[in-house]
C-alpha positions as CSV (number, residue, x, y, z in Angstrom):
1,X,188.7,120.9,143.0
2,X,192.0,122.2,144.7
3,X,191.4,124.9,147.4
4,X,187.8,125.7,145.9
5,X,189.1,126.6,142.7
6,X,188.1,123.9,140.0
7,X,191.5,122.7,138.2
8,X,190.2,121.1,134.7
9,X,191.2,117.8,133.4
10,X,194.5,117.4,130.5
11,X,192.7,118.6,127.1
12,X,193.8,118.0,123.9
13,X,191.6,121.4,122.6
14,X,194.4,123.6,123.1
15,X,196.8,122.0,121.0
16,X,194.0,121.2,118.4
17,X,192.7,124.4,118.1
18,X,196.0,125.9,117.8
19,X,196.9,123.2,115.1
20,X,193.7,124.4,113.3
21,X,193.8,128.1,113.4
22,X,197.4,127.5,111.9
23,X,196.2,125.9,108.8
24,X,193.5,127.8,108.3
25,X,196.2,130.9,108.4
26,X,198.4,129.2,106.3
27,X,195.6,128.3,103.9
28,X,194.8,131.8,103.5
29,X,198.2,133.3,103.2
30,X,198.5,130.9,100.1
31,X,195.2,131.9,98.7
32,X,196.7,135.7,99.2
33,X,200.0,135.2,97.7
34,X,199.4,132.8,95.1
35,X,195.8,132.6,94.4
36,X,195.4,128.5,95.7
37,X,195.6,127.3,98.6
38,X,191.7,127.5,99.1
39,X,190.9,124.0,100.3
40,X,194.0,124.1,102.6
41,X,192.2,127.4,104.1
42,X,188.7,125.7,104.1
43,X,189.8,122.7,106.3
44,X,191.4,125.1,108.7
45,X,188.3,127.0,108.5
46,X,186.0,123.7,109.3
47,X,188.9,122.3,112.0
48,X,188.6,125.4,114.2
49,X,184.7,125.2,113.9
50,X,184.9,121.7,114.8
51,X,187.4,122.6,118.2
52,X,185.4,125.8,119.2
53,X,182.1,123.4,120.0
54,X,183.7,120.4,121.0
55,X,185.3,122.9,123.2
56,X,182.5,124.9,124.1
57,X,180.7,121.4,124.5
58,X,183.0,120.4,127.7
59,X,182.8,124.0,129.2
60,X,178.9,123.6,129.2
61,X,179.0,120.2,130.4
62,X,181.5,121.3,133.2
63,X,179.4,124.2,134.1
64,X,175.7,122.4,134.4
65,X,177.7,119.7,136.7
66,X,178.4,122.5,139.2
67,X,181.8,122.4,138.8
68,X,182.4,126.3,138.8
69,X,182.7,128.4,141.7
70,X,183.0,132.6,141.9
71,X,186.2,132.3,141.5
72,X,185.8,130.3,138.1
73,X,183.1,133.0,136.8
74,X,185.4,135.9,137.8
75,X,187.8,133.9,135.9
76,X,185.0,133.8,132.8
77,X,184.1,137.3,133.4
78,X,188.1,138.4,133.1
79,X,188.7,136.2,130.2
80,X,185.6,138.1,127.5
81,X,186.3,141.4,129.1
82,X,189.9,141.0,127.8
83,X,188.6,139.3,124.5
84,X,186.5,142.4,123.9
85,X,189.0,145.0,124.7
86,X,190.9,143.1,121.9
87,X,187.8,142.9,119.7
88,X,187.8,147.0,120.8
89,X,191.4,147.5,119.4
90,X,191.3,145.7,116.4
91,X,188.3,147.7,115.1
92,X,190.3,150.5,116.4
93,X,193.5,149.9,113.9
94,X,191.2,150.1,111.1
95,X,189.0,153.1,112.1
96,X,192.3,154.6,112.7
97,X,193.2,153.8,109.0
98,X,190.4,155.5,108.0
99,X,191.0,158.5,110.3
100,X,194.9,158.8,108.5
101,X,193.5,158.8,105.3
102,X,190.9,161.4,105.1
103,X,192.7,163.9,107.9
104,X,195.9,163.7,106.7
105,X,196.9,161.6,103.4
106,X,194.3,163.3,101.1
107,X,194.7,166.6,102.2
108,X,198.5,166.8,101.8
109,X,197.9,165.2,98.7
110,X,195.6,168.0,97.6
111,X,198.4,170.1,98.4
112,X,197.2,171.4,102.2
113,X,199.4,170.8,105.8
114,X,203.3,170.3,106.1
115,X,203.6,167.5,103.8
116,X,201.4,169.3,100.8
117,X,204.1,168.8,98.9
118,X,202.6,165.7,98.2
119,X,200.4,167.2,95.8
120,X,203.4,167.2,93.1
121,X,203.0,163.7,92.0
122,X,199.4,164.2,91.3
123,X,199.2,168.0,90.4
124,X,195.3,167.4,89.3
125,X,194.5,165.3,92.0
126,X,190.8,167.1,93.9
127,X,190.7,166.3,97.5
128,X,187.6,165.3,98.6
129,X,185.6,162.6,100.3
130,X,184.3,160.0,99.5
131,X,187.2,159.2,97.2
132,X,185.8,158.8,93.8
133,X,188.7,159.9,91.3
134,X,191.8,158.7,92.9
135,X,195.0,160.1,92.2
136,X,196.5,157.4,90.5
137,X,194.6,156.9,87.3
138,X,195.5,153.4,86.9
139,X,192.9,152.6,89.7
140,X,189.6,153.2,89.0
141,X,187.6,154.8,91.9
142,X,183.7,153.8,92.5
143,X,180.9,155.4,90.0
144,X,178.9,156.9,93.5
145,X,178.2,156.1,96.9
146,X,175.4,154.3,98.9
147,X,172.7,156.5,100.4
148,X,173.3,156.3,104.1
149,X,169.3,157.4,104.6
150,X,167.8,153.6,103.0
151,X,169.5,150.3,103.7
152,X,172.1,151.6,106.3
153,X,169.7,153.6,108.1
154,X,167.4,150.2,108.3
155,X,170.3,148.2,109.6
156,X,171.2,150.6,112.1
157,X,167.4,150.4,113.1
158,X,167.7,146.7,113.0
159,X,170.7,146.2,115.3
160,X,169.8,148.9,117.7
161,X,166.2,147.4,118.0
162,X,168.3,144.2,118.8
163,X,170.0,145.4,121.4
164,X,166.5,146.6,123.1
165,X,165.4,143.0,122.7
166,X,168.4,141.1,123.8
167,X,168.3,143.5,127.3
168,X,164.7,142.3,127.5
169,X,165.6,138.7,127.9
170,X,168.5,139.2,129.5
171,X,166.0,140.9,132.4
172,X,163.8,138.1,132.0
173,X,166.2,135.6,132.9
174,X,167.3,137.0,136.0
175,X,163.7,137.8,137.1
176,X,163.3,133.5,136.0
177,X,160.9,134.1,133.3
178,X,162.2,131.7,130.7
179,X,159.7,132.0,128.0
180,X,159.9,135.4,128.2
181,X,163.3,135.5,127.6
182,X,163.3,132.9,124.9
183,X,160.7,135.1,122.8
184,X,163.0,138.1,123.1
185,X,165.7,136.0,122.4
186,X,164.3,134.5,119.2
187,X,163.3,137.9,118.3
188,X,166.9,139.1,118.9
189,X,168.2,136.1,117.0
190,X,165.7,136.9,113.6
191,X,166.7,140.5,113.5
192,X,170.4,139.5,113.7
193,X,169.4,137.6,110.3
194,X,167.7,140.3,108.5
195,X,170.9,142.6,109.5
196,X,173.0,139.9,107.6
197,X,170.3,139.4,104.6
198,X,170.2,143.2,104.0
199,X,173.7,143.6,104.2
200,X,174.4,141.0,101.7
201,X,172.0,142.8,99.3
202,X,173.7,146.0,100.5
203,X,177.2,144.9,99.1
204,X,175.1,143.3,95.8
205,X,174.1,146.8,95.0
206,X,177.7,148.4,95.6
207,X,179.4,145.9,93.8
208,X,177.1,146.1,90.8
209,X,175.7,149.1,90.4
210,X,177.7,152.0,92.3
211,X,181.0,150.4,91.5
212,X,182.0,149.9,94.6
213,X,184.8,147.3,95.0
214,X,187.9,146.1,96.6
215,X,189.8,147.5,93.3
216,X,187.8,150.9,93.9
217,X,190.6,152.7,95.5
218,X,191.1,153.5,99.3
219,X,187.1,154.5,100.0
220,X,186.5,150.7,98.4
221,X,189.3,149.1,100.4
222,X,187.9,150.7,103.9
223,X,184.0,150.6,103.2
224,X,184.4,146.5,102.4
225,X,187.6,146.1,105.6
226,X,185.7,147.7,108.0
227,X,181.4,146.8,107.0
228,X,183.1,143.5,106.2
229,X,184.6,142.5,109.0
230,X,182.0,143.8,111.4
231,X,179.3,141.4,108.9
232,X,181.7,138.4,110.2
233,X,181.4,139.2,114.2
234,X,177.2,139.9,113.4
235,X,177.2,136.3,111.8
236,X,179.3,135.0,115.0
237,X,177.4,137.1,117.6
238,X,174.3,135.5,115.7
239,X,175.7,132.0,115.9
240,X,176.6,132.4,119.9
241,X,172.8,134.1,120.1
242,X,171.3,131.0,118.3
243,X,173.4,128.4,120.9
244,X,172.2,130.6,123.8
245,X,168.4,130.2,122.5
246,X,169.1,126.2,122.1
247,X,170.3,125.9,125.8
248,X,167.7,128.1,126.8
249,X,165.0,125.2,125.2
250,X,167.2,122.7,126.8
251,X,166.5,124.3,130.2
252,X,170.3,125.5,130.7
253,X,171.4,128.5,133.1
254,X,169.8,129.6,136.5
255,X,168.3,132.9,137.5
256,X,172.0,133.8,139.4
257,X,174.1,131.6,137.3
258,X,174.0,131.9,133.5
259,X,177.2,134.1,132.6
260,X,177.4,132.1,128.8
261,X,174.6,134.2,128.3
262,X,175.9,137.4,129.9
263,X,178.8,137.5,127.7
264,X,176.7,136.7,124.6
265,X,174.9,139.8,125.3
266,X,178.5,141.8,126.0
267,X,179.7,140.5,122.6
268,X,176.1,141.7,121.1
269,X,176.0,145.2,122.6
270,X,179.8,145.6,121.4
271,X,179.0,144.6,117.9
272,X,176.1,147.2,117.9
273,X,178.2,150.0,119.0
274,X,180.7,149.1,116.7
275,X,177.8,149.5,113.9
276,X,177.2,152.8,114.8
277,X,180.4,154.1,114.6
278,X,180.3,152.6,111.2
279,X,177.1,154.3,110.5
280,X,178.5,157.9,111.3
281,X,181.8,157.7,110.3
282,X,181.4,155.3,107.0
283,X,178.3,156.0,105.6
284,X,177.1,159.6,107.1
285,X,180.4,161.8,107.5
């Protein structure tokens, strides 16, 4: 301690995790560029798994030997408020994406707005979306377009019945009912599953029989960026879930003291709104 503000030990994870995240990022510019590279990435990918609970394991063990004051959990509370808002903008760069493309690039393609001159290098290009003939007919576009009223529309159902469930335990542990809370939590924890199951049969379908691909011009590109990328923080946001329900057996956090499991449920309810967005603005509109 030093004036009430705990001052932790010289760690090595730092360094390490930077280390790791490097090779993973180096590993998959290779596997970008030049098509190998993959094992390079994969060790990268295990190295920073490896850190991040070594890591994670020392904050816990800090944490249960009352190490942490308020001014240590404002720190915590700062700290995923800020990693959020990040989270927040980089979904943000690729909604914007998205926004560009169908306000502004197709239409002056099709010939509309200032720049409709556009439309001269593909005279017979339709504007419309969801982009199935693009204008370039080297690149095939996708045969149709998921149904947002079936598997979508359950997801969406899934993750917003989630967040119900994740509040409920949430409530419970501050009220000091820990099986309560657990139940919820395992609850919250299997619908995060089914989310991921039904998505991965989602992008079977697309890929197979609607024709909907990476190669499937820029409505393929976006729908697999933007439902891809928010599959990797449900997987992640399921992990954290999972870790929380583990402590939670082991008898970890106090009715007043449990902020790792606060900011599990942040990262959860900003996943879910994120899914929504994607629900109207991918699959609906």
């Amino acid at each position: 301690m030093s004036g009430g503000y705990y001052v932790p030990t010289t760690s090595r994870w730092p360094i390490l995790g930077s280390l790791a995240l490097g090779a993973m990022m180096v590993g998959t510019g290779i596997k970008l560029v030049y098509d190998t590279g993959t094992p390079f990435m994969l060790i990268g990918v295990a190295c920073v798994i490896a850190v991040m609970g070594l890591w994670f394991r020392d904050v816990i063990h800090e944490s249960m030997s009352g190490l942490y004051d308020a001014q240590m959990d404002r720190s915590f509370r700062w700290g995923m408020g800020w990693f959020i808002f990040s989270e927040v903008m980089f979904f943000a760069a690729f909604f914007g994406a998205l926004f560009y493309v169908r306000t502004f690039a197709i239409p002056w393609l099709g010939g509309e707005g200032a720049k409709g001159v556009s439309a001269l290098l593909w005279p017979d290009f339709v504007a419309q979306w969801p982009l199935l003939n693009p204008p370039d007919s080297s690149v095939a576009g996708p045969d149709s377009v998921l149904s947002p009223w079936q598997l979508p529309l359950v997801n969406t159902l899934i993750l917003v019945t989630s967040s119900i469930t994740l509040t409920v335990a949430h409530e419970a542990l501050k009220l000091g009912e820990r099986k309560t809370c657990r139940n919820w939590l395992s609850g919250t924890v299997l619908l995060g599953c089914c989310f991921i199951m039904i998505q991965g049969v989602e992008y079977y379908e697309a890929y197979n029989h609607y024709g909907i691909t990476l190669e499937a011009g820029i409505f393929g590109a976006t729908f697999f960026i933007l439902t891809g990328f928010h599959g990797v923080h449900v997987i992640i946001g399921t992990l954290i879930l999972t870790s929380m329900l583990i402590r939670i057996h082991k008898g970890h956090f106090a009715q007043d003291h449990h902020f790792g499991f606060e900011a599990s449920c942040w990262y959860w309810h900003f996943v879910d709104v994120v899914w929504v967005g994607l629900f109207i603005f991918v699959y609906v509109f």
